[in-house]
N, C-alpha and C positions, 0 to 999 in steps of 0.2 A: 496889480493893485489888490489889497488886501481888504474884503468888506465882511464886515460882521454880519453873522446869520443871528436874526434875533428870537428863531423859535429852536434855535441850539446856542446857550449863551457860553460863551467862551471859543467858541468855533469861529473860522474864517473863510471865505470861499477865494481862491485864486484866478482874475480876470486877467487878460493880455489886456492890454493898453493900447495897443496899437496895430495898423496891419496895412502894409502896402504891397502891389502888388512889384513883384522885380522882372523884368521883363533882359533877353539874349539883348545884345548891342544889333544885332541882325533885323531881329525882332523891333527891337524900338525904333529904328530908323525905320524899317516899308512901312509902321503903322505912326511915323512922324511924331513920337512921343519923346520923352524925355531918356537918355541911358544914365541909369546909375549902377554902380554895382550893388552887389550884397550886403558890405561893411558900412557904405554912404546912408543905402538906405537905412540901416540900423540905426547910423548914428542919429538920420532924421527925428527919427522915435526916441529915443535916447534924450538929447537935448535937452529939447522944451521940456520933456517930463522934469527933466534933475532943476532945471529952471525955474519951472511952477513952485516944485516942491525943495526947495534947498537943504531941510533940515528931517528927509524921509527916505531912509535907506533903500536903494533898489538895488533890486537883485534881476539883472537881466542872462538868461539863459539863452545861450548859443552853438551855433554849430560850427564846422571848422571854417566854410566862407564866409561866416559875418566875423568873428574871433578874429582876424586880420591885425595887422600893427597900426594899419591905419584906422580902425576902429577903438582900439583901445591907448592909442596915442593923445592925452590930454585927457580921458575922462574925470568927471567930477566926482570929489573923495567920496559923495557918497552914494556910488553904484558900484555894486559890486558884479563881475562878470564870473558865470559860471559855463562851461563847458562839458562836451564829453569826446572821449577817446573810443576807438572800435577795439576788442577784447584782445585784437590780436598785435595791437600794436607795438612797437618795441620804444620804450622810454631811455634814457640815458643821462645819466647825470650831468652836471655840468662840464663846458670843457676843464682839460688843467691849465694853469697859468702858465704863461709864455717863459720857458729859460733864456735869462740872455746869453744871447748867439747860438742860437737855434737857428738852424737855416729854412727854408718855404714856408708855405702860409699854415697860420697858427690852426689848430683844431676845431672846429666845431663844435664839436661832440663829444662827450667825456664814456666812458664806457658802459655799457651796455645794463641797465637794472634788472630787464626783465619786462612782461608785459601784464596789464590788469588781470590778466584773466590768470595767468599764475600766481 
């Protein structure tokens, strides 16, 4: 959330919103607590904010275990998720589309772009 500094006028300071702790499935059971994963707990935080605020852009930053498809499956149009990649990663474009009669399972992975850090 975004709050104006008022002895710098036009400035904004950046607050997190939220913060739970995520606890191992191991872990939450000996101490009888609740197990969620990573992406659940995000979307906890997530939610209610876009709820409160319907018509206030959020921009939630992520790593690659809350980024999950279960976390960004449904979100509200207006948060936007932001992400990052390790420098050495290797990107790839889309797959290609399937020719009919093509024989085994279609492609995943389209070939190879290169990585951030190139």
């Amino acid at each position: 959330m975004r709050i104006p500094l008022q002895c710098w006028p036009g400035h904004h300071l950046s607050l997190p919103i939220g913060l739970e702790l995520s606890l191992k499935e191991t872990l939450a059971h000996k101490l009888k607590g609740p197990y969620r994963s990573r992406s659940a707990l995000a979307r906890r935080i997530v939610d209610p904010v876009a709820a409160t605020l319907p018509t206030r852009a959020i921009r939630v930053a992520t790593d690659g275990g809350d980024a999950t498809q279960a976390f960004l499956r449904a979100l509200p149009t207006t948060v936007a998720v932001v992400g990052r990649f390790l420098l050495t990663a290797k990107l790839s474009q889309p797959p290609p589309t399937r020719v009919k009669g093509q024989r085994g399972a279609p492609r995943k992975k389209g070939d190879v772009i290169g990585s951030p850090q190139t």
